[in-house]
C-alpha positions, 0 to 999 in steps of 0.5 A: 688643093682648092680654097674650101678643101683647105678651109675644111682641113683648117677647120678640122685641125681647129676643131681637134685643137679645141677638142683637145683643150676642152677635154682637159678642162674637163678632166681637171674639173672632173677629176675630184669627182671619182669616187665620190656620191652624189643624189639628185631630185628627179621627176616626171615633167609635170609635177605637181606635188613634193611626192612626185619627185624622188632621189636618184643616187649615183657613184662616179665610178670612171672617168674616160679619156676625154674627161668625161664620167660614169657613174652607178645609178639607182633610183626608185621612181614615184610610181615604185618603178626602179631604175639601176643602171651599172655605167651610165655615161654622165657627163659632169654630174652638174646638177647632182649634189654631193651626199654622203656614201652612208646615205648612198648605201642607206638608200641602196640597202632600202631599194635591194630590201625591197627588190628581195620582197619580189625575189622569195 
């Protein structure tokens, strides 16, 4: 075995090693999270006013093997667009706040009343 091949199998054990020791980090971290809800203020990347930002509402739903979250999401943009994405991958959730699960169903009672209005 020449030297890089070696250095390469180091540095892929090395690499695992580190691998290994931030996924528990995450999951002790992460783990609380599940469960729990969570809102963040959105917006395009120029706003230019308060009106064009809104709230995008998550629910921790999973935590993976690697510590990493999925959440149920929803949210209703500045232009009325909307946005439910069932298990979107999400990381740590870092700039998201807690909220409450009443406000959480409030909202999303809010955005299901007015997807019904197009439904009838």
């Amino acid at each position: 075995m020449d030297q890089l091949t070696a250095l390469r199998s180091d540095a892929r054990k090395i690499g695992d090693q580190i691998s290994a020791i931030e996924s528990e980090q995450r999951k002790t971290a992460n783990g609380a999270k599940v469960g729990c809800y969570f809102r963040t203020r959105n917006g395009y990347s120029c706003p230019q006013k308060p009106s064009d930002y809104w709230w995008l509402y998550a629910k921790c739903t999973r935590m993976d093997d690697d510590g990493f979250l999925y959440a149920f999401k929803f949210q209703t943009d500045c232009h009325g667009k909307i946005e439910i994405e069932e298990d979107a991958h999400s990381y740590h959730m870092q700039h998201y706040e807690p909220c409450s699960k009443v406000e959480f169903d409030r909202a999303w009672h809010k955005l299901r009343k007015r997807v019904q209005i197009f439904t009838l």
